[in-house]
C-alpha positions as CSV (number, residue, x, y, z in Angstrom):
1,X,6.5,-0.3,7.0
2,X,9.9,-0.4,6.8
3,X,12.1,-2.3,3.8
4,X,14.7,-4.7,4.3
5,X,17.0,-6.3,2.2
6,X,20.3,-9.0,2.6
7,X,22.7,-10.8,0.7
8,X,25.1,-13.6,0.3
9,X,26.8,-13.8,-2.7
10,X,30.5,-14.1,-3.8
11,X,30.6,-10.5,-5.0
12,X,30.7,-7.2,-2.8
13,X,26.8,-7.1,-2.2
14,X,26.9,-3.7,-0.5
15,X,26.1,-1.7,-4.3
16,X,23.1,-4.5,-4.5
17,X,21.6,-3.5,-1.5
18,X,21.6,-0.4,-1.8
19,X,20.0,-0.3,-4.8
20,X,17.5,-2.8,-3.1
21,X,16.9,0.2,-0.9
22,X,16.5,2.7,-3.1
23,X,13.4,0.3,-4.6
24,X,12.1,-0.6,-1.3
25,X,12.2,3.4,0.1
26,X,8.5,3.8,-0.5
27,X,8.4,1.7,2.7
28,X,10.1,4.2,5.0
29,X,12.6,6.9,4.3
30,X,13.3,8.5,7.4
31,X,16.8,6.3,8.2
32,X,18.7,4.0,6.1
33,X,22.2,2.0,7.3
34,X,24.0,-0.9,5.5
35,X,26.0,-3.4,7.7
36,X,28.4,-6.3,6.1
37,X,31.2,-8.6,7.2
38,X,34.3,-6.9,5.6
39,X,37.5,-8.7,4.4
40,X,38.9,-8.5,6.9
41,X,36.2,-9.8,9.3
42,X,34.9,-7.1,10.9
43,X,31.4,-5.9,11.1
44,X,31.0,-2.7,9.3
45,X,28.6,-0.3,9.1
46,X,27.2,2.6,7.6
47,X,24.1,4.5,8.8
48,X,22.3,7.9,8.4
49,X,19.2,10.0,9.0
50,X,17.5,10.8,6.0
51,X,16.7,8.7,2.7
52,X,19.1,6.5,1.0
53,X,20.7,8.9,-1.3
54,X,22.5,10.6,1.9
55,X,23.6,6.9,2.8
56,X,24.7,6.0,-0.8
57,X,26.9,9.5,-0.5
58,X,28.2,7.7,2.8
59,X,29.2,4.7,0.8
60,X,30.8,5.7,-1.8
61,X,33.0,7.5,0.8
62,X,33.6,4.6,2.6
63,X,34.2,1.8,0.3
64,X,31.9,-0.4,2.5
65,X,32.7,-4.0,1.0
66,X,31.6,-7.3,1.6
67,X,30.4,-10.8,0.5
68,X,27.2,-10.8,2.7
69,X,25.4,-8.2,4.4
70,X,22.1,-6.3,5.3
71,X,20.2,-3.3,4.5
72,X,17.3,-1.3,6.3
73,X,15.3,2.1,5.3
74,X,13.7,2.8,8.4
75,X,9.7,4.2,8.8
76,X,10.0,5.0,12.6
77,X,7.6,3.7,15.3
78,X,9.4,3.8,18.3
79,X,12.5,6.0,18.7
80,X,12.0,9.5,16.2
81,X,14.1,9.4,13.0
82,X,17.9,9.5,13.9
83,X,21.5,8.3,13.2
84,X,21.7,6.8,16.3
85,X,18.1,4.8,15.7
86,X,18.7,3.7,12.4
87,X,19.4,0.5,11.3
88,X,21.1,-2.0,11.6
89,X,21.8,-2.6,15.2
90,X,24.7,-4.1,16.3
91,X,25.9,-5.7,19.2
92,X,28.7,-6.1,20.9
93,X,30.7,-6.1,16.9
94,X,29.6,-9.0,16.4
95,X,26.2,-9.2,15.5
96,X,23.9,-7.0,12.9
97,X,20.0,-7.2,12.5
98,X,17.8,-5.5,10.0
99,X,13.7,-5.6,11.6
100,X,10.5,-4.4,10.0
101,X,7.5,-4.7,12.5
102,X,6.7,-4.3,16.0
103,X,7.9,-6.2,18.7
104,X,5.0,-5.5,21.6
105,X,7.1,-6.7,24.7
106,X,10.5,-4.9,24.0
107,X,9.7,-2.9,27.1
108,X,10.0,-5.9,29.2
109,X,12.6,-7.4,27.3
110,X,14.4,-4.0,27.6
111,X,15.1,-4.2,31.4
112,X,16.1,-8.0,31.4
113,X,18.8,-6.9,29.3
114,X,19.9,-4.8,31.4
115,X,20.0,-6.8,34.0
116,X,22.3,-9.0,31.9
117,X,24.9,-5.6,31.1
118,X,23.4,-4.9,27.7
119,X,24.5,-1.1,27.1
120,X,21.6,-0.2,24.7
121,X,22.3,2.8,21.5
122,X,18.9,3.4,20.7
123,X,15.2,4.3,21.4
124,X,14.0,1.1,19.6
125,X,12.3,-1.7,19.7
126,X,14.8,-3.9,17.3
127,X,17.5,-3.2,19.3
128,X,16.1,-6.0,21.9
129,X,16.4,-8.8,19.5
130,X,20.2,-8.2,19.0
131,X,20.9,-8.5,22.5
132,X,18.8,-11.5,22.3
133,X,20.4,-13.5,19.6
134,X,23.8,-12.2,21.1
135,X,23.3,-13.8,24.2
136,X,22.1,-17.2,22.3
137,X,25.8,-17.3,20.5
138,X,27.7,-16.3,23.5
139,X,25.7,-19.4,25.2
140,X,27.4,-21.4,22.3
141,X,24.3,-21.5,19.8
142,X,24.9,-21.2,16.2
143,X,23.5,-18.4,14.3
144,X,20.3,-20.1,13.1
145,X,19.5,-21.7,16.5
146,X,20.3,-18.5,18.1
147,X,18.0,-16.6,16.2
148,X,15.3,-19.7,16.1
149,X,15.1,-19.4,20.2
150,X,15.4,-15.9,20.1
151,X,12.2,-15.5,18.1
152,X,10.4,-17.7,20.4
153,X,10.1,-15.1,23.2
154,X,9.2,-12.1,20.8
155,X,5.5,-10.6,20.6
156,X,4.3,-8.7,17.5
157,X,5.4,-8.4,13.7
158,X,9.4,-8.8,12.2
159,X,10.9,-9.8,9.5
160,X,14.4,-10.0,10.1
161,X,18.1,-10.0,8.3
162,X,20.5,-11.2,10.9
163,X,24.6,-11.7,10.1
164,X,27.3,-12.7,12.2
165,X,31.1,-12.0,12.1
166,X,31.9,-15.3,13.4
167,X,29.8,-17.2,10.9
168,X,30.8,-15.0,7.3
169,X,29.1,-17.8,5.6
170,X,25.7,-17.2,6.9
171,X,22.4,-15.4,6.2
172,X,19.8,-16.0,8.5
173,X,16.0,-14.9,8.3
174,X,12.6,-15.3,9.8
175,X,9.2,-13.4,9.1
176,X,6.6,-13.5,11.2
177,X,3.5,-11.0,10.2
178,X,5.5,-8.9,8.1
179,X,6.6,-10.1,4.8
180,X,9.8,-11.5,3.2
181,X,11.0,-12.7,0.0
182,X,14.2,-14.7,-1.0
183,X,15.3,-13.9,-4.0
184,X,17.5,-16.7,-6.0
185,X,20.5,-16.5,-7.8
186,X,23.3,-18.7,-9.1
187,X,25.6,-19.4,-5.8
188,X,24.1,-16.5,-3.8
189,X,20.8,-15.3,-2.2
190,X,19.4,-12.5,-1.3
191,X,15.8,-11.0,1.0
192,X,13.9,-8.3,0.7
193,X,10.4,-7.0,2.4
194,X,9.4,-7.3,-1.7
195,X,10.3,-8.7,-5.3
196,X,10.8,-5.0,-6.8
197,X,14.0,-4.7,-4.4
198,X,15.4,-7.5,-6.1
199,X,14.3,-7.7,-9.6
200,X,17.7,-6.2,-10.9
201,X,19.7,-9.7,-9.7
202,X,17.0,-12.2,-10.2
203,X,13.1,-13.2,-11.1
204,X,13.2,-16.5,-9.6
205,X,11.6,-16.0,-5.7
206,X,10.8,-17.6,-2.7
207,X,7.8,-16.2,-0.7
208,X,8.6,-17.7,3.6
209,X,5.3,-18.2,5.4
210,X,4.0,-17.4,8.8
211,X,7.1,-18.5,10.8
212,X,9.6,-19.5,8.4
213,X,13.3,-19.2,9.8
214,X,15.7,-19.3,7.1
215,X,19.5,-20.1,6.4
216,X,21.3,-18.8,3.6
217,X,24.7,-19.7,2.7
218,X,26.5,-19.5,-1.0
219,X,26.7,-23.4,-1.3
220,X,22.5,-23.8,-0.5
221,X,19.6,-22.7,1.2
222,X,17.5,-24.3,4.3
223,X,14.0,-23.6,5.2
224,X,12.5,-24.1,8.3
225,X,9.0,-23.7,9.7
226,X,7.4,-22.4,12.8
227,X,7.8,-25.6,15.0
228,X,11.8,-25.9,13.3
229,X,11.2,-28.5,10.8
230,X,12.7,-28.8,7.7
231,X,10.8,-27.5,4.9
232,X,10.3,-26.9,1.2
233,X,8.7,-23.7,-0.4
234,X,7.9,-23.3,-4.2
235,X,10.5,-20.9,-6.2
236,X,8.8,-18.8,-8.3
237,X,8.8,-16.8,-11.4
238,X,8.2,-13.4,-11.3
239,X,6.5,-11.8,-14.2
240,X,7.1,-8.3,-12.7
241,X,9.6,-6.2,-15.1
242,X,12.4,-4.0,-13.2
243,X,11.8,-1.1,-16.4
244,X,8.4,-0.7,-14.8
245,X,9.6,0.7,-11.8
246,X,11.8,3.4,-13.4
247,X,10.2,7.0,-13.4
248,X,10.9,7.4,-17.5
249,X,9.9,11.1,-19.1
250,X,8.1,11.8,-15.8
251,X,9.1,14.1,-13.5
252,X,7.5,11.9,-10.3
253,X,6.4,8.4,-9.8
254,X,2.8,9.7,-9.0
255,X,2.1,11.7,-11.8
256,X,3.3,9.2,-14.3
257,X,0.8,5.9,-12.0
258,X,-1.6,8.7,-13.1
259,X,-0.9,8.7,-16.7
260,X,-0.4,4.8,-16.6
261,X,-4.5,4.6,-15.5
262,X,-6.1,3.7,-18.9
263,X,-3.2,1.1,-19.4
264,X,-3.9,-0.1,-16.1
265,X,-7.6,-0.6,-16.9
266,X,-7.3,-1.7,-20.0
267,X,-4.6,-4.7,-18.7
268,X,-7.4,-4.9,-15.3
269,X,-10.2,-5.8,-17.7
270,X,-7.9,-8.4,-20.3
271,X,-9.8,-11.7,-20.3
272,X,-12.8,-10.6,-17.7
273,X,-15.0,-8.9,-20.5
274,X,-15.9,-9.3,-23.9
275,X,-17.7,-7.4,-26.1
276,X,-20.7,-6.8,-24.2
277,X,-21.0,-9.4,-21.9
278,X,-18.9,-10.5,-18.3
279,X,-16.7,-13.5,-18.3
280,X,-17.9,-15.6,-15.4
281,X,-14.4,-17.0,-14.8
282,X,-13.0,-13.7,-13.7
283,X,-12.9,-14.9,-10.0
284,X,-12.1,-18.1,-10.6
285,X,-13.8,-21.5,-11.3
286,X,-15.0,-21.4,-7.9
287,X,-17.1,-18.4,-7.9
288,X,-19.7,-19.7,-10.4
289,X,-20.7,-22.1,-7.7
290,X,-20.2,-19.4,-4.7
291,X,-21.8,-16.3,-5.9
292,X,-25.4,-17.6,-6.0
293,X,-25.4,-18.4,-2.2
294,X,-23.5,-14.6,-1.5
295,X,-26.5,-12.8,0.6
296,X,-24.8,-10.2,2.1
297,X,-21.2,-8.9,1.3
298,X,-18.8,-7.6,4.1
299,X,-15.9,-4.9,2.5
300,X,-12.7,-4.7,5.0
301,X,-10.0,-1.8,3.9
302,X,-7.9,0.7,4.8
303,X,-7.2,4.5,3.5
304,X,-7.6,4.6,-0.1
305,X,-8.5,1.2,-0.3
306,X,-11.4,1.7,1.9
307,X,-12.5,4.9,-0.2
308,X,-13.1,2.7,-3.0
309,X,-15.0,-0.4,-0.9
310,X,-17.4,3.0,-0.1
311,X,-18.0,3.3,-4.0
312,X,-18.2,-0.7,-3.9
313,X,-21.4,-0.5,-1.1
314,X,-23.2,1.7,-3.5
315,X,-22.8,-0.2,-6.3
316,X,-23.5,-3.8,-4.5
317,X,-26.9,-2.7,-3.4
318,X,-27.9,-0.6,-5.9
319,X,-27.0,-3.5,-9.2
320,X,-26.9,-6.6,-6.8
321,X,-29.4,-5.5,-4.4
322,X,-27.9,-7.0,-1.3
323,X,-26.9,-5.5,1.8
324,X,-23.6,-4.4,1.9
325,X,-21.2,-3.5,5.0
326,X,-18.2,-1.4,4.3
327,X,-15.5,-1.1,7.4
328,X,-11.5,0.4,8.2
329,X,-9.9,-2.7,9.0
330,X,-8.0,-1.7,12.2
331,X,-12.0,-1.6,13.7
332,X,-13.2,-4.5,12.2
333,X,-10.5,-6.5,13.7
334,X,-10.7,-5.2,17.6
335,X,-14.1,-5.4,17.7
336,X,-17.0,-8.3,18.3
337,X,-18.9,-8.2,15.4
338,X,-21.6,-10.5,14.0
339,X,-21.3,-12.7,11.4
340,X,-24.9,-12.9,8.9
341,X,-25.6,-16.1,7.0
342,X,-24.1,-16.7,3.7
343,X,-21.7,-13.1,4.0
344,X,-18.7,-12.8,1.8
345,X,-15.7,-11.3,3.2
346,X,-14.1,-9.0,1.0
347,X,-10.5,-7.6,1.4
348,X,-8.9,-4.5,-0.6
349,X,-5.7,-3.8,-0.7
350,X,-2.9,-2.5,-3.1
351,X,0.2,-4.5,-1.5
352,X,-1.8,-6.8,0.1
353,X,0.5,-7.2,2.9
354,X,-1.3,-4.0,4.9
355,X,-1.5,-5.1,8.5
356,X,-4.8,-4.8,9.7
357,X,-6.7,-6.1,6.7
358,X,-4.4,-9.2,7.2
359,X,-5.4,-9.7,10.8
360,X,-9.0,-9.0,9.9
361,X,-8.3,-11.4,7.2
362,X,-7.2,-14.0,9.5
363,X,-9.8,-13.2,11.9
364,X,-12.6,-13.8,9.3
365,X,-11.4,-17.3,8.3
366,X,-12.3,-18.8,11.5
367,X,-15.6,-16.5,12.0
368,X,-18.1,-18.6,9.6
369,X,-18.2,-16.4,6.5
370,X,-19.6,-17.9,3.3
371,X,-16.2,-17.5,1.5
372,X,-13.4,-14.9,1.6
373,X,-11.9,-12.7,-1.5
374,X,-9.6,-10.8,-1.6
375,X,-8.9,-7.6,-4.3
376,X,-5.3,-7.0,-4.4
377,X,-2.7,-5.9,-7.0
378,X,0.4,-8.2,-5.8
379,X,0.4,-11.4,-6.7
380,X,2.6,-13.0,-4.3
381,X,1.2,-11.4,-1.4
382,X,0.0,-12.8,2.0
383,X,-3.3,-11.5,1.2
384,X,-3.6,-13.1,-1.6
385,X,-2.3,-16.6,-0.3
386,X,-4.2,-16.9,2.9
387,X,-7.9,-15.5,1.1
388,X,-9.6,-18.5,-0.8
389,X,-10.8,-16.4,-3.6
390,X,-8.8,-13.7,-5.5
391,X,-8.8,-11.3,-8.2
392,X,-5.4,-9.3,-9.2
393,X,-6.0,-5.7,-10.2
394,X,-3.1,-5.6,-12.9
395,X,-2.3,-1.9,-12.3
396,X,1.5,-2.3,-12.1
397,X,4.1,-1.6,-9.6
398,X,2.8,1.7,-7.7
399,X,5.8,3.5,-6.4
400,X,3.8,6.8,-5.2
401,X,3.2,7.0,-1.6
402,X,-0.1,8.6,-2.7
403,X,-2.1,5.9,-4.4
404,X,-4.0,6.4,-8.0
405,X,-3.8,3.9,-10.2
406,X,-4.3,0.9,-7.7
407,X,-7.9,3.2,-6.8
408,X,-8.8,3.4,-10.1
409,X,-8.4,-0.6,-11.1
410,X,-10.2,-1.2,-7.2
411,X,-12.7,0.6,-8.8
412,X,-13.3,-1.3,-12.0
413,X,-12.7,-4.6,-10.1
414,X,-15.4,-3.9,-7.3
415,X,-17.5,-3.7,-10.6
416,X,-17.0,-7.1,-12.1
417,X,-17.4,-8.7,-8.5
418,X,-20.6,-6.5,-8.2
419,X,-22.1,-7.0,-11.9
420,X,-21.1,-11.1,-11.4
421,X,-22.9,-10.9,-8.3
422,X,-25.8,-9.1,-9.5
423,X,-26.1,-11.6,-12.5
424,X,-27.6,-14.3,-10.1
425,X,-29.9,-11.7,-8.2
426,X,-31.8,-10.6,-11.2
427,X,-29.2,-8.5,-13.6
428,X,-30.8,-8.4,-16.7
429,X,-28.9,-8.6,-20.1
430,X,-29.4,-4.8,-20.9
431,X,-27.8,-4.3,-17.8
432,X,-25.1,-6.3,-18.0
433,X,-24.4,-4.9,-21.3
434,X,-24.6,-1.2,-20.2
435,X,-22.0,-2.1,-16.8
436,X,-19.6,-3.3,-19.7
437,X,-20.3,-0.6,-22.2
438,X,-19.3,1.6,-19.5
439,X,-16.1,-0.4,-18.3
440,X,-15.2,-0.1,-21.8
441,X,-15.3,3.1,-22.0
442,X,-13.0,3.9,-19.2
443,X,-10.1,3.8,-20.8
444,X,-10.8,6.5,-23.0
445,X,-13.2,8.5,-21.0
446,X,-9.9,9.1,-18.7
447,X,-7.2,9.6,-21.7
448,X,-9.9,12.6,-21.7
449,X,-9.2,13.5,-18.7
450,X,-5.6,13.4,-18.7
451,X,-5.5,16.3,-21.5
452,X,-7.4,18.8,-19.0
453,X,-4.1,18.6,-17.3
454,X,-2.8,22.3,-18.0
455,X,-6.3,23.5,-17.2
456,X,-6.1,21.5,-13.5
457,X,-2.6,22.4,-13.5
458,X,-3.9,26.3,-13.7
459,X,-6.5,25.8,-11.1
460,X,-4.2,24.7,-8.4
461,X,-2.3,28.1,-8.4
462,X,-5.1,29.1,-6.3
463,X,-4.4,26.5,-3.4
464,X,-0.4,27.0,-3.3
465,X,-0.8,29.4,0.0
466,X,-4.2,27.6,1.3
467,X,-4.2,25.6,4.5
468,X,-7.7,24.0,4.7
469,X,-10.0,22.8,1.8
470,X,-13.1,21.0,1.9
471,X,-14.1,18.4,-0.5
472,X,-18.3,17.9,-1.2
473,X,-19.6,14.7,-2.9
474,X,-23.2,12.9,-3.0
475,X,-24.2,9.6,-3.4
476,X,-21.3,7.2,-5.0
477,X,-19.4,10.8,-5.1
478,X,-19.4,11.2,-2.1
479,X,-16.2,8.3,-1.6
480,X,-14.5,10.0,-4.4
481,X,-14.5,13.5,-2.5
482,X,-13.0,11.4,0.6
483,X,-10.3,10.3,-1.6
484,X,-9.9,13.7,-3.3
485,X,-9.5,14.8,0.4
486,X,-7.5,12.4,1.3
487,X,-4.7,13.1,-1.8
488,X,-4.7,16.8,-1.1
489,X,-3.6,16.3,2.4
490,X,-1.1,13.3,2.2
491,X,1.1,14.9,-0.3
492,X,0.8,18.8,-0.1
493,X,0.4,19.0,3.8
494,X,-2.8,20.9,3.0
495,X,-5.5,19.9,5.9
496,X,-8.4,18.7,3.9
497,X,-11.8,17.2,5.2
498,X,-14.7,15.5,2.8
499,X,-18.7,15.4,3.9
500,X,-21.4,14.6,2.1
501,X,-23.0,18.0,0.4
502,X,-26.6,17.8,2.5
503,X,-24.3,17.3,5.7
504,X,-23.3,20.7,5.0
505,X,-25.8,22.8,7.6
506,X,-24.9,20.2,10.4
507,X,-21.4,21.6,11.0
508,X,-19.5,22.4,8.4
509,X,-21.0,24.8,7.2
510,X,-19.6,27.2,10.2
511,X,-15.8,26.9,8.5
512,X,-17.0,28.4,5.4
513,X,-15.4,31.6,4.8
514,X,-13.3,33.7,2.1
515,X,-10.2,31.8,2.8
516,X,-11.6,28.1,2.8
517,X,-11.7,26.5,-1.1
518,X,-14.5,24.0,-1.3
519,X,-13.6,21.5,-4.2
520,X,-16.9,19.2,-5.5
521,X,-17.5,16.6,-7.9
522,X,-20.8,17.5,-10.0
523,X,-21.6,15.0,-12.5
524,X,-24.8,14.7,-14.7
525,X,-27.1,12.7,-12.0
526,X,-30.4,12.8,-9.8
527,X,-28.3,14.5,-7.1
528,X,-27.0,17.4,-9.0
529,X,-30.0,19.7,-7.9
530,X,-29.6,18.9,-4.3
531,X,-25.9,19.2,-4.8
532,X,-26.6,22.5,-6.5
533,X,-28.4,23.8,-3.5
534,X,-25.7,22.7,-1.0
535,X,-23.2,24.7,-3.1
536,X,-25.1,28.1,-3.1
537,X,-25.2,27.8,1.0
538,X,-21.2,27.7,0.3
539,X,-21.2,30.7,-2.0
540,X,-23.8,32.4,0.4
541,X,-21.9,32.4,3.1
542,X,-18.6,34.0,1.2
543,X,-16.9,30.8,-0.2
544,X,-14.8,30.0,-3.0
545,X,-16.0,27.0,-4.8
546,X,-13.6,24.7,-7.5
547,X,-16.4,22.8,-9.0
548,X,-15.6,19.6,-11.3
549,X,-18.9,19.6,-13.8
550,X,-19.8,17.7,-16.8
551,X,-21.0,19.9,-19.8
552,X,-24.7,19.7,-19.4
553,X,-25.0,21.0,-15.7
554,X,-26.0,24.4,-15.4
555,X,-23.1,26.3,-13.1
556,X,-22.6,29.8,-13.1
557,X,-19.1,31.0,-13.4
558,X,-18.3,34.3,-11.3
559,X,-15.0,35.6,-9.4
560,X,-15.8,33.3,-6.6
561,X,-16.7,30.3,-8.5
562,X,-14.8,28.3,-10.6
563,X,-16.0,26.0,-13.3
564,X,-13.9,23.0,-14.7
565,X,-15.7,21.6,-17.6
566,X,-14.9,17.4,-17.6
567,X,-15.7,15.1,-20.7
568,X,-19.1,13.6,-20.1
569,X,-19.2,10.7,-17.7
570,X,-20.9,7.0,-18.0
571,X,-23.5,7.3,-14.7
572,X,-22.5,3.8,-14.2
573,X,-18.7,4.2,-14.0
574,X,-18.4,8.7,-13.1
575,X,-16.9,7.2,-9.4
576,X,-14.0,6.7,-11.8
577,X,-13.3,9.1,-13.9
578,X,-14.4,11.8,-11.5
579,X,-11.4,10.4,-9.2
580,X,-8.9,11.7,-12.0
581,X,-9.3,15.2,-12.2
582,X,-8.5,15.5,-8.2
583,X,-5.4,13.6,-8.7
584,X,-4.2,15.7,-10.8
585,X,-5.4,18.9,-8.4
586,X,-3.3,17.2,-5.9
587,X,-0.5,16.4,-7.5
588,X,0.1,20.1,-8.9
589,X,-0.5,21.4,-5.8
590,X,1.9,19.7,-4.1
591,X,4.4,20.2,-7.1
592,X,3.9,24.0,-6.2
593,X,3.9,24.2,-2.6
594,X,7.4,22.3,-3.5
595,X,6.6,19.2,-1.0
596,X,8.1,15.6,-1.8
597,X,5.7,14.1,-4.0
598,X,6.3,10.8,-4.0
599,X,7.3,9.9,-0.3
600,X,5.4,12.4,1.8
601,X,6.5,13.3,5.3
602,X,5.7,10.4,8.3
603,X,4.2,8.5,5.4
604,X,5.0,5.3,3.7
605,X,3.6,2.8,1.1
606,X,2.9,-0.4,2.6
607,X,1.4,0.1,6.4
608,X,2.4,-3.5,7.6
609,X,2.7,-2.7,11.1
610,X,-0.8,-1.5,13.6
């Protein structure tokens, strides 16, 4: 979860990294520090609670300068968010480390080190490794042996920026389950957790695999791999422009990835449709051949992510008319499950470096699926790498803690894979046509939408001094209310549950009352009348219902029920558009209850720890 960033370079790198840090803060913003190796060879430090603006403040005070160094914004697992337990950790002067991950046995590396005198600053789990690669150097081991055999005795996740006063001239790094990038520039190199962090010095980037240890100097760069060979990796262009992370007009990152949906569609669907047909090579050459065999499909997620493999399960068996399995991936992968004949593995994910879905990922390759496939919006990712089939989502960099536009593109690419599924299970061209008409559509359907904005923007008064909500949905609705839920609570602190309507009399029902909203999604559709029912037991029992309706459903308006009038919705593609209006509920909510949009408390971006 956390970001990391480093830098050798013949130029004071401390003003690069931290404004590597201020790109990579959607990771973790509860700590930052930057350490270096100053002129006048000294380590040197600077380190605060708080998000990186408090330690830029702390720099410019400072005048923290030198060649090479390393940077850290910190999302705490062990140790709460602190001065004294951000990074980077030092030992004994002489040695600085950055770490994002876990490392599982720092309690029993913990009291060796003891043993051996270590005086220990922190509540962390990081701070083990110092000690570590401290005692390899005082043993007489250079830098990148030292941290080689240090990593040999960790268990868990890191990525890791390590520096050393007595070798000024040296950058070392290793990843192991967590991900790292070296970015490369013209005699000097940097590392980050991700490209954005480093787009302002250079687009040319080296992804390290599984194990990779790495030495970075001015004059050239080694790479070695897990059993400490010598090793080459691909340098790579990236295509990702640094003016797309910048917030622009808007007045947060979130609401503008809302506005930047039909964009995001429009660049999702380029080259997979034409006019009223799908184009088979959308997944690759490779799924022509695989798709026929596909008799079962297998969806593995997490949050948001998972929300939309939900929508993906109804759509599968309902267009494809398979069997379809939809699971969190932090059960799937802890759990004995069977594997069916001819089942495709499917992976979702925005970053596509989210822990679990990895392991479960990793788990699936050696478990006897048909083929795996992964949905995922980065590129370079490990998910993306390690998954034999892939399909980018083209939404964009997505700064927002709170995801929208990454759900939305999930959305429309769950439907190609479905509809080029369902084309060799009996899809007929009339329905092939109408799955594109409607993906077509999209675009504009939710430029729609957006202009309800004031209207949504009016409606959320009523939730500014509200503390529960509950969010009602049926059929493929019934995901979209779960992510509706799920935006409410992750950015205005406003505890929010989502259950299908007709679950309504089977517990929920007893938390209705005069101060509980209940927020549904009411589109045009052979559920509305049940749906309808379910919301009268609501207003029956003295609720106040926000109801999201398309023009032709029949809703009474009264003091006690409010009626938001959305364009009409394509049957096929309403899980979409439907998602829209309750980002924007959310996002003016929390813009009144005055929280932080765009990194939420205890929250962070990219979950790549358990």
């Amino acid at each position: 979860m956390c970001g990391i960033v480093g830098g050798i370079a013949q130029r004071n790198v401390a003003p690069l990294l931290l404004e590597g840090l201020k790109r990579l803060e959607y990771r973790g913003y509860d700590s930052a520090g930057i350490a270096v190796v100053a002129k006048n060879g000294d380590l040197a430090r600077e380190r605060t609670e708080g998000k990186v603006a408090r330690l830029e403040e702390l720099i410019n005070a400072s005048g923290l300068d030198g060649t090479i160094g390393i940077g850290h914004t910190r999302w705490a697992t062990h140790g709460k968010p602190s001065t004294y337990n951000a990074h980077p950790h030092i030992c004994r002067e002489r040695v600085a480390i950055v770490h994002n991950g876990i490392i599982e046995n720092h309690e029993t590396l913990r009291k060796l080190q003891k043993t051996r005198e270590h005086h220990f600053t922190s509540d962390t789990d990081t701070e083990v490794i110092v000690h570590a690669i401290y005692d390899q150097l005082a043993a007489g081991q250079d830098l990148l042996s030292a941290v080689q055999e240090t990593i040999k005795g960790l268990e868990g996740a890191y990525a890791l920026g390590v520096i050393d006063r007595e070798s000024p001239d040296t950058l070392v790094a290793a990843r192991y389950g967590s991900p790292l990038v070296i970015g490369v520039g013209i005699g000097e190199y940097f590392i980050a957790s991700d490209v954005f962090a480093l787009l302002p010095v250079t687009s040319r980037f080296i992804f390290l695999e599984e194990g990779d240890v790495a030495r970075l100097r001015t004059d050239g760069l080694e790479i070695f791999d897990k059993d400490g060979n010598p090793v080459e990796r691909e340098i790579k262009d990236s295509t990702v422009s640094g003016e797309r992370t910048q917030l622009g007009n808007f007045r947060h990152f979130m609401q503008k990835e809302i506005h930047e949906q039909p964009a995001a569609i429009i660049e999702t669907l380029e080259g997979r449709i034409t006019a009223s047909q799908l184009v088979p090579e959308a997944f690759g050459q490779a799924a022509a051949e695989l798709f026929p065999k596909v008799e079962r499909v297998r969806i593995i997620a997490c949050g948001t992510s998972f929300h939309a493999g939900l929508v993906g399960k109804y759509w599968m068996e309902r267009y494809a008319k398979i069997p379809c399995q939809v699971e969190v991936a932090s059960e799937f992968r802890y759990r004995d499950s069977v594997v069916e004949q001819n089942t495709l593995f499917v992976t979702i994910s925005q970053s596509g470096e989210t822990a679990d879905t990895l392991a479960a990922l990793r788990k699936a390759n050696s478990a006897g699926y048909l083929s795996t496939l992964c949905i995922c919006n980065v590129p370079e990712s490990s998910l993306v790498r390690e998954s034999e089939l892939s399909f980018m989502t083209h939404a964009g960099p997505e700064i927002g803690v709170a995801s929208t536009k990454a759900f939305t593109t999930q959305l429309v690419a769950l439907l190609l894979l479905v509809a080029n599924i369902a084309k060799f299970k009996g899809l007929s061209e009339g329905q092939e046509e109408a799955i594109v008409e409607g993906l077509r559509q999209l675009p504009a359907g939710i430029e729609g939408l957006l202009a309800m904005d004031a209207q949504i923007e009016e409606l959320a008064e009523h939730f500014q001094e509200r503390e529960h909500a509950l969010f009602l949905g049926r059929g493929d609705q019934y995901p979209i209310a779960m992510e509706g839920a799920l935006k409410l609570k992750e950015i205005s602190y406003i505890h929010a549950e989502a259950y299908p309507a007709g679950e309504l009399k089977h517990g929920p029902l007893a938390l209705i009352d005069e101060k509980m909203p209940v927020i549904a999604v009411a589109p045009d559709n052979t559920l509305f009348e049940k749906l309808k029912s379910n919301l009268e037991e609501v207003r029956a029992r003295g609720g106040e219902l926000f109801i999201f309706a398309e023009p032709s459903v029949a809703i009474e308006e009264s003091e006690t029920v409010h009626v938001l009038q959305v364009p009409h919705a394509n049957p096929i593609t309403a899980p979409v558009l439907f998602t829209v209006p309750l980002q924007l509920l959310s996002y003016h909510v929390a813009v009144l209850k005055g929280t932080d949009v765009d990194q939420p408390r205890n929250l962070a971006k990219s979950v790549t720890v358990e």
